[in-house]
C-alpha angles and dihedrals in degrees: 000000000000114000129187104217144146144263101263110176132340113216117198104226095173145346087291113006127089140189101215101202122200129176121287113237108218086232086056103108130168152146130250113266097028128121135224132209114251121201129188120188111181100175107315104344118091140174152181134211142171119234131162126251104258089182129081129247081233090058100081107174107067140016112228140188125172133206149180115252108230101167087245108140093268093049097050087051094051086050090057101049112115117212097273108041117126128254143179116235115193111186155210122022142153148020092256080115137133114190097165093272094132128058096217127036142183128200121191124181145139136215103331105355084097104086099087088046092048084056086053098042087051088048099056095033085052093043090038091228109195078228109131100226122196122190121196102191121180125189136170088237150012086245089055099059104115118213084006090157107032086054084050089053098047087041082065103038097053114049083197088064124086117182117199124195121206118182128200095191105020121185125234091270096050116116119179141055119345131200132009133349095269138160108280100049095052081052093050104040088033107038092161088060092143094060103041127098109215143218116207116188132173152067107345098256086042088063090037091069101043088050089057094045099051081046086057092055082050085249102177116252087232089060099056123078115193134200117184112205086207101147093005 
């Protein structure tokens, strides 16, 4: 369904990343993991992007997506955009979707990727699924760790839910995991691999690579969900 609404709140995630908030129609319905259309018009110019929902279906108030701001054109008019500016919502789209329907679950992403996974994190901690949950999460940097505090809540809030950090560049203090999503790590922090179904979000050689290692673990094709964040 296509809704004309308005610019509600902007919430600084990182340095350079924002959730841009907008009022949630009641006839708004829609499933962890899917995306929406997003389209800006400032005088004559207009555009139209896709973005995942960052937000959860249990989270009624308001419909989010977050992005990384790159200094691209849409970007810089996202950047641009005052609470109260009008914009156009078209959702939503796409199978990227987790309902509760598997026991076990795996979610892999990196920098940004995260915002349909955050959407399924907040809807099991919210519905409180049985469902054991585990996020690998890699970043450059601590600082570029999107939604670092709210995971940690919900880590603690939902006994189901196990958040992993991985660090390319980790400072002195850091002490967990550094460099990519590999092997071993899916195999130590998931040890029931065989018999998880898993969500793979994030730029397209990113999930690439993710893909290739869980076929590695002979991981089956039908247990692996991808979403590529190409044109994002």
């Amino acid at each position: 369904m296509k809704l004309e609404t308005k610019l509600a709140n902007i919430v600084s995630r990182t340095h350079d990343v924002k959730s841009f908030r907008f009022s949630r129609a009641n006839s708004l319905n829609y499933k962890a993991g899917q995306f929406m259309f997003v389209t800006l018009k400032i005088g004559e110019q207009e555009m139209r992007k896709p973005f995942s929902i960052s937000s959860s279906p249990t989270e009624k108030d308001y419909v989010e997506f977050t992005k990384r701001l790159t200094g691209h054109p849409f970007s810089n008019m996202l950047d641009a955009l005052k609470v109260g500016d009008p914009v156009t919502i078209d959702a939503p789209f796409g199978n990227f979707t987790f309902e509760g329907e598997f026991e076990r679950i795996g979610l892999l992403s990196g920098g940004v990727g995260i915002t349909p996974l955050r959407s399924i994190c907040r809807f099991c901690t919210d519905v409180r699924l049985n469902t054991k949950v585990t996020l690998l999460y890699g970043n450059r940097t601590e600082a570029d760790i999107v939604f670092r505090q709210e995971l940690e809540q919900m880590r603690r809030q939902n006994s189901n839910l196990k958040v992993v950090f991985t660090l390319a560049e980790p400072g002195g203090n850091w002490k967990g995991y550094t460099g990519n999503i590999d092997a071993e790590m899916v195999k130590k922090e998931i040890p029931e691999y065989s018999e998880t179904v898993f969500y793979v979000c994030g730029p397209p050689a990113m999930v690439q690579a993710m893909e290739d290692l869980l076929k590695v673990l002979n991981v089956s094709v039908e247990n692996i969900k991808k979403e590529n964040f190409a044109g994002y």
